[in-house]
N, C-alpha and C positions, 0 to 999 in steps of 0.2 A: 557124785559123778553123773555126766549126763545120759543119759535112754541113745542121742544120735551119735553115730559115727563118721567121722568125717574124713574123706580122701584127699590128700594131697595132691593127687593126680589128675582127680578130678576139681580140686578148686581151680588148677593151674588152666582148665580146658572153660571157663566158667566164663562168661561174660562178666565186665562189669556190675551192672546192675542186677545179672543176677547170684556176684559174687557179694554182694550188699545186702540183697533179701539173704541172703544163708546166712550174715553174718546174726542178721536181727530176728533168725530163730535160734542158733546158736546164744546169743543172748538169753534170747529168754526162757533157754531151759540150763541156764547157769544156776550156782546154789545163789541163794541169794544172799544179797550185803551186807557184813558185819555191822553187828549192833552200831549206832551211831554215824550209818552213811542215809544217805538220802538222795537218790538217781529222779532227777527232772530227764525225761527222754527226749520233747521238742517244746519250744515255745509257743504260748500259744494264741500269738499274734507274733508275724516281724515286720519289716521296714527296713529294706534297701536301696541305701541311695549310694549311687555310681557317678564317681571322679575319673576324665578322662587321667589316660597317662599324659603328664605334665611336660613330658620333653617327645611326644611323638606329634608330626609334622600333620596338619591336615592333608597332606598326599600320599602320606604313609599308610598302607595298611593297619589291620589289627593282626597283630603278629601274635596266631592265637596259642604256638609255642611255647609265649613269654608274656603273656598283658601284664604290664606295665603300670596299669595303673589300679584302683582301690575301692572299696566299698566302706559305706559307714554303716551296720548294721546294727538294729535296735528290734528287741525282741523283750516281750513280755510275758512273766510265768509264774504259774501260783506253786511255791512250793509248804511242806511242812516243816517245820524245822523244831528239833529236838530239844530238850534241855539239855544244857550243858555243853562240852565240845563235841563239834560234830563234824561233817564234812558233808556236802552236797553238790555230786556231779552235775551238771550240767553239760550234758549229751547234745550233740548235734548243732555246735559252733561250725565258724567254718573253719577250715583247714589252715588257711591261711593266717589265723588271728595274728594280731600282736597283742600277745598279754598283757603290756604294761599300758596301753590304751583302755581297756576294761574298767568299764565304770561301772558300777551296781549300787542303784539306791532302791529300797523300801523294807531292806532288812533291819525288824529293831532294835539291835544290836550292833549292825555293822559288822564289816568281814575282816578276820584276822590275817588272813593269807589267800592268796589267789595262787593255782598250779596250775600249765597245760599238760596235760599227761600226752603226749607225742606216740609214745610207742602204741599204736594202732595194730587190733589185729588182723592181722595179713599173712597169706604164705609164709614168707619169711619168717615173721616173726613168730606165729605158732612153730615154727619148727625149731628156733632158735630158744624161745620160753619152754620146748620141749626136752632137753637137756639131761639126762639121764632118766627120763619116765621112759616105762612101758609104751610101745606101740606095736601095728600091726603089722607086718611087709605083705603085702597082696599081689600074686603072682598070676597071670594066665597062663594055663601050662598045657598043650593041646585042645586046644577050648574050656578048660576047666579052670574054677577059681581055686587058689589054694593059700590055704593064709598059715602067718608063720608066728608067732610073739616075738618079741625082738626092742633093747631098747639103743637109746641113741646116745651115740658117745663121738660124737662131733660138732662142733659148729654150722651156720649155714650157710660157707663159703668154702666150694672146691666140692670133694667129692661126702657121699653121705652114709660116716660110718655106722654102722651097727653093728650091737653083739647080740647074737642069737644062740639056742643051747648048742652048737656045733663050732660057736667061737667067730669069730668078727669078719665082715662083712661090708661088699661096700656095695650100694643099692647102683643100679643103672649099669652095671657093666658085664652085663647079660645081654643075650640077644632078646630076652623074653620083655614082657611090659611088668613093670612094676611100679608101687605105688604106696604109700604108705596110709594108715591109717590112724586118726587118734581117738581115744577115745573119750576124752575128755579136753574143755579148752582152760589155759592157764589163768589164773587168777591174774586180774590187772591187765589182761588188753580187752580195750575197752574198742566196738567194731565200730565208734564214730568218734571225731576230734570231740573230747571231753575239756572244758575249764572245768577244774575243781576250787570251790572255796570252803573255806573253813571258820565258822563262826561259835560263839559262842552264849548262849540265850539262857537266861535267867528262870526262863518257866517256857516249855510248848507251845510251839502257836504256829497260824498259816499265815504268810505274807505271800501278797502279788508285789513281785519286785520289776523293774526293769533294768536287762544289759543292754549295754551299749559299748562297743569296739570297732576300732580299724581293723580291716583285713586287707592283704594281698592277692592280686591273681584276678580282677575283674578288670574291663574299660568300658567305653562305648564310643560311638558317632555318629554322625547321621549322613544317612545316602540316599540322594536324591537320582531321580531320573528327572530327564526335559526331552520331553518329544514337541519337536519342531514340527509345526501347522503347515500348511501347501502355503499359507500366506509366505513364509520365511519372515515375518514380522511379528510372531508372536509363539508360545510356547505352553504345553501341558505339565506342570511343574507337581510332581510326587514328591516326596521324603519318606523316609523311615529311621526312627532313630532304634539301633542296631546294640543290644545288650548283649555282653560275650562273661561269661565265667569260665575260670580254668580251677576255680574251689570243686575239691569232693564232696562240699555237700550242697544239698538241695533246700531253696527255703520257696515252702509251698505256700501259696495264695498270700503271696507279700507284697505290702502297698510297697509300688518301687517309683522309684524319681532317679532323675538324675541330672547333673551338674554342670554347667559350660563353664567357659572360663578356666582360669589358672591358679590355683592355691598351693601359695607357697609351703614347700616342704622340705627338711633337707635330708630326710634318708630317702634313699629307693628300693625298687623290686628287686628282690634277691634272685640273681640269674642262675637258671634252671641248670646250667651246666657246670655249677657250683652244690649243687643239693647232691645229695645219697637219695637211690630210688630203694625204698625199704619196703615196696608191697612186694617182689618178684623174687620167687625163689626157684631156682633151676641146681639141681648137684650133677657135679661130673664125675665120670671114673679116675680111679686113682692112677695119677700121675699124668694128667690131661688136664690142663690149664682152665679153670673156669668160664664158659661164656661168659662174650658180652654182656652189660646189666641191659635186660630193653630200655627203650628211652621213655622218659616220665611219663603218667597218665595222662598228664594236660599236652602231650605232646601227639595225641591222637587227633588234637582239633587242626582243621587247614584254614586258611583265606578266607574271606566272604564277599564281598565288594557287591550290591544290587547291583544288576546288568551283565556284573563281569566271571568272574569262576568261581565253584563251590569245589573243596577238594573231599576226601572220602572220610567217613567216620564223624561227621560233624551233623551235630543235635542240633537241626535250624529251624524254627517253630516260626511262621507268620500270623500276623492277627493284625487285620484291616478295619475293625467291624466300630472303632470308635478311636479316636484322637488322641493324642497326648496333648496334655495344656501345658501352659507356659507360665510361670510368677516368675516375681521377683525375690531376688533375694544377695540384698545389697549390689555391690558393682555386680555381681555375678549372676547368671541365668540357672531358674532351678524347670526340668522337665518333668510333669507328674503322669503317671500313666494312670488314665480314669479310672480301670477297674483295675481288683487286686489279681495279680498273675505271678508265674510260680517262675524264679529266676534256675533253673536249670543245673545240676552240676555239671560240669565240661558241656557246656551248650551254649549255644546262641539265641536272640529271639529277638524280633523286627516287631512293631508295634508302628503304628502309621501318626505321620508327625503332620504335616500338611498335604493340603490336595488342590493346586489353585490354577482354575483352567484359564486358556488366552489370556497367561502374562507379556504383556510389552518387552520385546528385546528385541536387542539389533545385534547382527553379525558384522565384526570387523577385523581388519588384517592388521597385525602389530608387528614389530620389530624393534630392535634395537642398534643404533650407530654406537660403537668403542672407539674414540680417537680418532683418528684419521679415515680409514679404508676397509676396519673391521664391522663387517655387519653381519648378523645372525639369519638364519632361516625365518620368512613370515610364517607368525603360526594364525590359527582363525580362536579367536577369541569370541566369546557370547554375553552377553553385558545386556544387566539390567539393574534397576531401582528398586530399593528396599525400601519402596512407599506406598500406601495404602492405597491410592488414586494411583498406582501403577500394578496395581496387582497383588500385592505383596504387607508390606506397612508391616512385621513381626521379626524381632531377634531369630537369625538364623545361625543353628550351630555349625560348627567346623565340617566337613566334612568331603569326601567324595562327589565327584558331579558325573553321571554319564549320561551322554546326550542320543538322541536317537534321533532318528530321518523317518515319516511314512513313507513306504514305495507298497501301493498298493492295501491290499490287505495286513501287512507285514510289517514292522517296525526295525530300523536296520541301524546298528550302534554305528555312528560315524567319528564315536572318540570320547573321552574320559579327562577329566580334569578336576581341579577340586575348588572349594572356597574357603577361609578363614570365619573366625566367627564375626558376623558381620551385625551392627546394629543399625535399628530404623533409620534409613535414612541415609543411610550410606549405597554406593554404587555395587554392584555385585560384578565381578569380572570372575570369567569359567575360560581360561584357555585348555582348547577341545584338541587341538591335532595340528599336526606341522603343515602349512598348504603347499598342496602340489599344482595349482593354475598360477600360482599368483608366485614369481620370482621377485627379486632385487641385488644390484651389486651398485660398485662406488668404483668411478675411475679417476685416477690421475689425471686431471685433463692439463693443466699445466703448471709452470713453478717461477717462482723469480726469487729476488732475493729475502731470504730470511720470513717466506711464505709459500705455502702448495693448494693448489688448486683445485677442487673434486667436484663433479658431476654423480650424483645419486641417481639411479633409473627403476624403479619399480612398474613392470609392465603385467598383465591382467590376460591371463588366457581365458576367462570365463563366459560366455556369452552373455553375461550381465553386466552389471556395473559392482562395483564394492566399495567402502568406505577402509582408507588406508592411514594406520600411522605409525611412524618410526620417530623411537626417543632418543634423542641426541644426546648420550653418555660423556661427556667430554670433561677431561679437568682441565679448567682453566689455570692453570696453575703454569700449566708449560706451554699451553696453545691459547689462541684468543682464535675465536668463530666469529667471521668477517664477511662480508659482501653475499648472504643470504641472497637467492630468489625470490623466496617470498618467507612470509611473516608467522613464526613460531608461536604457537602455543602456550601459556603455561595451565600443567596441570600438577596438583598434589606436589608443586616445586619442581616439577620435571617441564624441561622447552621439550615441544615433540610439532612435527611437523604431519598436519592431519590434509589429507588430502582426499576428492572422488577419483576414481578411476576408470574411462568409460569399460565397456564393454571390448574384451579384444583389443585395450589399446593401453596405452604408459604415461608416466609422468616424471617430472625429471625436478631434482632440487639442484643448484652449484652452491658451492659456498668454498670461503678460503681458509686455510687453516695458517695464522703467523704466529712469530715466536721473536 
């Protein structure tokens, strides 16, 4: 039996982390492990590398509720291993594993069996593994502590019976504070996600093995900022690429990387509104309907977006002080963060990907013609080259754009847009924000047989000039586009008509539309 005593009522009031250190002294004044177990605590070396989520859009947030997407985690650890049949915890996986992913080589025997032990202890579940022991009930009673023996003879849903020498009992339905205490923790919950394996070895010896697994519960991306020059012809172009966990656990000082591209997979993330939340224990009085379960641990993280909103409870570490490099690996882009840093449980962390000042871009007005007379709002697009002799010349990942204006000493967000992952060489387009100088409609101008006539007008309130284009969406299937103004463009298979606009003034396309 353990020397501490542990409060119920006071775990429930306990932060996180520092419901974590209690748990890893609680541990370590457990009795310890039956002949033939062997408790590895942490790795010691890891390596995580981070898969975006596979179906979330570059426009999309990180939805840090639910991340969607994976880690491949590789950890190295010397353990001892027994003669004969054994078993050997391995403490401090992450939460999220997929056990039947688990690889482990450098045991010289090979492993018999792999287990996740799941039931973690927690609130709950110390009180649920508490099942007919002895415990304390601890009562403030005019300022004074008064404690009672009492054991438990209920489960750890609804209200929370005990029987004490005066006969049975249901805690909380006093006006007084109560609280339970135990005095001992139960065999088998183990205070971090454990794989157990189970081998079997011919003679004692120490092997450094290495694991390696899928987990659940990580993404990332990368977010740039552009602050536009006084020139309006060129840009101060940041990134950061943005690592998020929603695993409980922590892997410290791990060479991390991470992954662009798309790898195909066909299960997905098990959605959080689907799971049982098994740390949170609250008992009601009897005959009063049990609270709400609170919502899951990883549902404490909010938003992140560089530029845009941070929401509350979110562990956001930055570090500028040295690059992320870039390799290859195969069609796909791998990202390696130079030094070893520590990937966070339910935390986020920004590490800086490029910093490339007065890159070449131009500002332009886009839009789109549907059929006839349907045209959309111009939005202002920012559009540059992903070429070295233009500033740039390196695989850029997916992610968020938001762009900023100097006014003065002050940098002033004038709108948010995103890019795809784009390789060397290709065009970068960032549509920033819907324009309010710059209009355009389409009129009827006139009709005859078995054809209709339009006038396109896009006029320019800006006391400059602008550079304009609208891409003419049209199926030719029902309409044929006829007697043009002037002479379309093709781009990437799209006709688009690109035109200047002066200052304060308009431009006009006609074209016919027959059938």
């Amino acid at each position: 039996m353990i020397a501490a005593r542990v409060s119920a009522h006071a775990i429930s009031r306990l932060s996180r982390r520092a419901w974590h250190a209690l748990l890893a002294v609680l541990v370590a004044l457990t009795p310890e492990l039956a002949h033939g177990q062997v408790v590895s605590v942490a790795p010691e070396r890891v390596a995580v590398t981070i898969y975006r989520a596979p179906n979330r859009r570059a426009d999309e947030e990180l939805d840090r509720n639910w991340l969607q997407g994976y880690a491949l985690i590789t950890e190295r650890r010397t353990i001892a291993i027994p003669a004969g049949r054994a078993t050997t915890r391995l403490e401090g996986v992450a939460a999220g594993i997929l056990p039947e992913s688990a690889i482990i080589t450098g045991l010289p025997s090979g492993v018999r069996e792999k287990n996740l032990d799941a039931d973690l202890l927690s609130p709950r579940s110390l009180y649920a593994r508490s099942f007919g022991r002895p415990v304390t009930i601890r009562r403030i009673i005019a300022g004074k502590t008064v404690e009672e023996p009492a054991i438990i003879r209920s489960g750890p849903d609804g209200a929370a019976v005990l029987q004490t020498r005066e006969g049975f009992i249901a805690a909380n339905c006093t006006p007084l504070e109560e609280s339970l205490v135990y005095d001992s923790v139960p065999a088998g919950l183990p205070a971090q996600p454990t794989l157990s394996i189970e081998t079997d070895a011919p003679t004692a010896s120490t092997a450094t093995i290495n694991l390696s697994y899928l987990a659940w519960g990580f993404d990332w991306q990368a977010n740039y900022v552009a602050t536009m020059r006084p020139d309006g012809q060129s840009a101060d172009l940041f990134a950061w690429v943005t690592l998020a966990s929603s695993d409980t656990t922590s892997f410290a000082d791990a060479e991390t990387m991470v992954v662009a591209g798309r790898v195909a997979r066909e299960d997905t993330a098990p959605d959080p509104d689907e799971r049982e939340d098994d740390d949170t224990f609250s008992s009601s009085c009897i005959g009063q309907p049990p609270p709400p379960p609170s919502p899951p641990a990883y549902a404490a993280m909010g938003g992140f977006v560089s530029g845009a909103r941070t929401e509350e409870m979110a562990d956001i570490i930055v570090t500028a002080q040295r690059r992320v490099s870039q390799e290859e690996l195969g069609d796909l882009k791998l990202y390696r963060v130079p030094d070893r840093t520590t990937v966070a449980a339910m935390a986020m962390k920004q590490v800086a990907l490029l910093n490339r000042p007065a890159v070449p871009v131009s500002i332009v007005y886009i839009a789109r013609l549907y059929g006839d007379d349907d045209v959309n709002t111009p939005t202002i697009a920012l559009r540059a080259v992903n070429k070295k002799e233009r500033g740039l010349g390196l695989p850029l990942p997916a992610g968020p754009v938001a762009v900023f204006q100097s006014r003065g000493a002050a940098n002033i967000l004038v709108g948010e847009g995103s890019i795809t992952d784009k390789a060397v060489g290709e065009d970068v387009e960032v549509k920033v924000a819907e324009a309010t100088q710059v209009t355009i409609d389409v009129d009827n101008a006139d009709s005859g047989d078995h054809w209709e006539g339009y006038v396109l007008t896009v006029r320019n309130a800006n006391p400059y000039p602008i550079r304009f284009e609208a891409t003419v969406d049209l199926d030719e299937a029902d309409s044929r586009l006829q007697r043009m103004s002037a002479t379309l463009m093709r781009k990437d298979g799209k006709r688009i008509w690109a035109v200047d606009v002066p200052a304060n003034g308009s431009r006009t396309l006609s074209y016919r539309l027959s059938w």
